[in-house]
N, C-alpha and C positions, 0 to 999 in steps of 0.2 A: 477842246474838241477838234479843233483845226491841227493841231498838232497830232495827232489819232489817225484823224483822215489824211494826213499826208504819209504817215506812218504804213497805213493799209497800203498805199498807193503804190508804195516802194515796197512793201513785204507781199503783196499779189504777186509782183512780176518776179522774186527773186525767190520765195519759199519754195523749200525741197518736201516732196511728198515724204508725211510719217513714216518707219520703216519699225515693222515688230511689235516688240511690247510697250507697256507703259511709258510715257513719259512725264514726269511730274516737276511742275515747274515752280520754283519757291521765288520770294520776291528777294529775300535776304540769305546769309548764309547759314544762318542760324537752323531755320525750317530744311535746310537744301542738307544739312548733316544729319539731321534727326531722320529725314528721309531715306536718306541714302544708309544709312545706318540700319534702317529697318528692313527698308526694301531688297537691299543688296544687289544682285547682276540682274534679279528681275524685273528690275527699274533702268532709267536712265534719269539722271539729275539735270535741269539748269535751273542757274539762278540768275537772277538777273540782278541786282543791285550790289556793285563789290562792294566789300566790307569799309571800307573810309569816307563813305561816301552817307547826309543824311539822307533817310530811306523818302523823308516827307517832301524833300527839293530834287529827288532824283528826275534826270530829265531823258526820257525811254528813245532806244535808237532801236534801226530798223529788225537788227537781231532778236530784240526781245518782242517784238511783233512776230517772229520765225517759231517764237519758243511758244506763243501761247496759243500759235496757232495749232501744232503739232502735242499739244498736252493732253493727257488724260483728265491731269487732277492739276489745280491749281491753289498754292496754298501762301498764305497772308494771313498780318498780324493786324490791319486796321488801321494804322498810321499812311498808308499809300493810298492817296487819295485816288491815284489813275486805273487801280486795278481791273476793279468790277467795269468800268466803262471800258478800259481797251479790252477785255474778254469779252462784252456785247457787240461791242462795234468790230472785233476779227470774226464775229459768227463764231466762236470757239465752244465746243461741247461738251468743255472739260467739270468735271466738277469742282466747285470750287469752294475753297474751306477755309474761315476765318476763325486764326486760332490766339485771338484775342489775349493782352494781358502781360506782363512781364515773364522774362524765360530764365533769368541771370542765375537758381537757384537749383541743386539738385529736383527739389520737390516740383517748383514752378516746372522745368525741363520735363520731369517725367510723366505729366498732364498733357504736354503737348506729342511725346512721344507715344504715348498712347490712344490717342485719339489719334496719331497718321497711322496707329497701326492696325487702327481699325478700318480707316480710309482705304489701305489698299489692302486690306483683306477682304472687302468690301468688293472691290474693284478684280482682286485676283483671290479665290476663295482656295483655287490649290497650294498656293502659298500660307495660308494662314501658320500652321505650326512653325513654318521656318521663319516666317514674320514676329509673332508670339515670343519664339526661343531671341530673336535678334533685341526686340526689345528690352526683354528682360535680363539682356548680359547687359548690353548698354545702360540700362539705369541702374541694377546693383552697381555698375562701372564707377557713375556719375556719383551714388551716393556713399562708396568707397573716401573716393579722393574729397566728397563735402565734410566726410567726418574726419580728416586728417587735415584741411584747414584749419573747422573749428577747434578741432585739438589748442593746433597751432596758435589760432588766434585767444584761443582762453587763458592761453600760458603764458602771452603777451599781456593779459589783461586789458584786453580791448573794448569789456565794457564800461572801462571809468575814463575812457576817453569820448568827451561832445564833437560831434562833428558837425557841418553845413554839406550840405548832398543835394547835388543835381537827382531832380526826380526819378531820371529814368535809371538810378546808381542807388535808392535807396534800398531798394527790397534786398539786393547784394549783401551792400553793406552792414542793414540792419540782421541780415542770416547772420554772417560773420560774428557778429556780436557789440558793434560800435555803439554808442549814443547817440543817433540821429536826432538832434535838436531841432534843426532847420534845414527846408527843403527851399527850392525855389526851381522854379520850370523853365523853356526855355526861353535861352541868354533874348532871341529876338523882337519877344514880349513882354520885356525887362527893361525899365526907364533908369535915369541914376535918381529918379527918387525910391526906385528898388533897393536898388545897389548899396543907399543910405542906409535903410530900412534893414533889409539883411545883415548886412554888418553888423549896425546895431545888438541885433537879435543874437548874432553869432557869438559877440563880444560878452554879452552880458550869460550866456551859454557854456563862455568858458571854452568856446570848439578851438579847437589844435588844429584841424584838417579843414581844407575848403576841398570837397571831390566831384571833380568834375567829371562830364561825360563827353569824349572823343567826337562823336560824330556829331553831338548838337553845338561845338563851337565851344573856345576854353576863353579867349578873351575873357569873358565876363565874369570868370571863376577865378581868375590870374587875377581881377582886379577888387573881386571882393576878398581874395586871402591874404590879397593885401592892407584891404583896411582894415581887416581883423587883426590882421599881425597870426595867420596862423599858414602852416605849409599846404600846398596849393598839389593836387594828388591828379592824375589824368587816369580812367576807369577808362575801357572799349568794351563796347554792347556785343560787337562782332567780333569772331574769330579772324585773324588775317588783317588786321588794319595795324596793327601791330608786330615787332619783333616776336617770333617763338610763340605766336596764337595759331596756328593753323589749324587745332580742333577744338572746339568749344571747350573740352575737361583742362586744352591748354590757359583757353583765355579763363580758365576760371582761377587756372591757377596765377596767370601774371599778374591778375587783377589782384588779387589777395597779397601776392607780394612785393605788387606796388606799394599795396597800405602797409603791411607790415614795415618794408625799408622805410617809412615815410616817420612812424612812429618810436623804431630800436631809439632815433639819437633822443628823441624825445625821452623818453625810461630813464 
């Protein structure tokens, strides 16, 4: 809270008065594409947490104090523990929407994009048909290029491959079509009597891949794929923390052929 109220203190004296339409402010980049996707020029986007960064240790500077104060809508997945309090303590009016759950998946995506596109048709009602029509390119979009993965990955035979999968990478992986054997959450709540334990689990599973997750720390993934003896895979949640991800259909794609490169020598 001390960190809030200093926050205020330096965003009072420097915030620009709102200008115009909407402003809808996402915590991740993920929520800030689907929006901006939907909303299009009738909106204006920020995000506040770049994409390499975990969204649960993010540490808010005076800008994103600017941003929520200036918002209409404010939207979040649940994992940010600061949000709902810095939106009461700026006085901010915005509504605000928790849109709970994993996104990594054509289908999981097209729930969420559906529901902002009710949010701001909500918010702006003469928009609605051009909101409606944006939505539904974008997800036929999205579940375009998920049926040309799974293609891909069926013809690889990716479900008689076991794998070990970082939580927040399962629901992905399990679309794709892998063996998720064993999960385990994160690395920071993870002892090496985990570490033992998993292995174990992994070993007697048969997994080939340990797949980790970017933003929650790989140390811990690098050292369990090694006491499996299996190849050690790096997954990103966000767009843009990685090479060639800058729109979400991209990260869905490098993700996918992370696992695939990871598998060919295996075959």
């Amino acid at each position: 809270m001390k960190r809030i109220a200093l926050l205020i203190g330096i965003g009072l004296l420097s915030a620009a008065l709102a200008v115009g339409a909407e402003t809808v402010v996402s915590t991740h980049a993920v929520l800030g594409e689907f929006a901006q996707v939907v909303g299009g020029d009738a909106i204006e986007v920020v995000t506040i947490i770049p994409s390499g960064f975990c969204p649960a240790h993010y540490d808010l500077c005076p800008s994103d104090l600017r941003a929520v104060m200036g918002a209409s809508v404010i939207l979040y997945s649940g994992f940010e523990p600061w949000i709902e309090t810095l939106a009461d303590a700026a006085g901010s009016a915005a509504t605000v929407i928790q849109l709970p759950g994993e996104w990594n998946t054509p289908e999981l995506a097209a729930v969420k994009v559906e529901t902002i596109r009710d949010v701001l048709t909500e918010r702006i009602p003469a928009e609605a048909e051009r909101f409606d029509a944006n939505a539904a390119a974008y997800i036929d979009e999205l579940r375009s290029l998920g049926d040309g993965l799974q293609e891909r990955a069926e013809s690889l035979g990716v479900s008689g491959i076991a794998v070990v999968c970082m939580a927040w990478q399962a629901d992905f992986v399990s679309w794709l079509g892998f063996d998720v054997a064993v999960t385990y959450g994160m690395p920071e709540g993870l002892s090496l009597q985990d570490l033992v334990a998993l292995a174990a689990s992994g070993r007697d599973a048969g997994a080939q891949l340990v797949i980790d997750n970017l933003q929650s720390g790989v140390d811990f993934g690098a050292k369990l794929a090694r006491e499996i003896g299996a190849v050690h895979v790096v997954l990103s949640n966000f767009p843009g923390a990685m090479p060639h991800t800058t729109t979400f259909g991209d990260l869905l794609t490098r993700n996918a052929e992370a696992l695939f490169s990871a598998i060919e020598p295996i075959e």
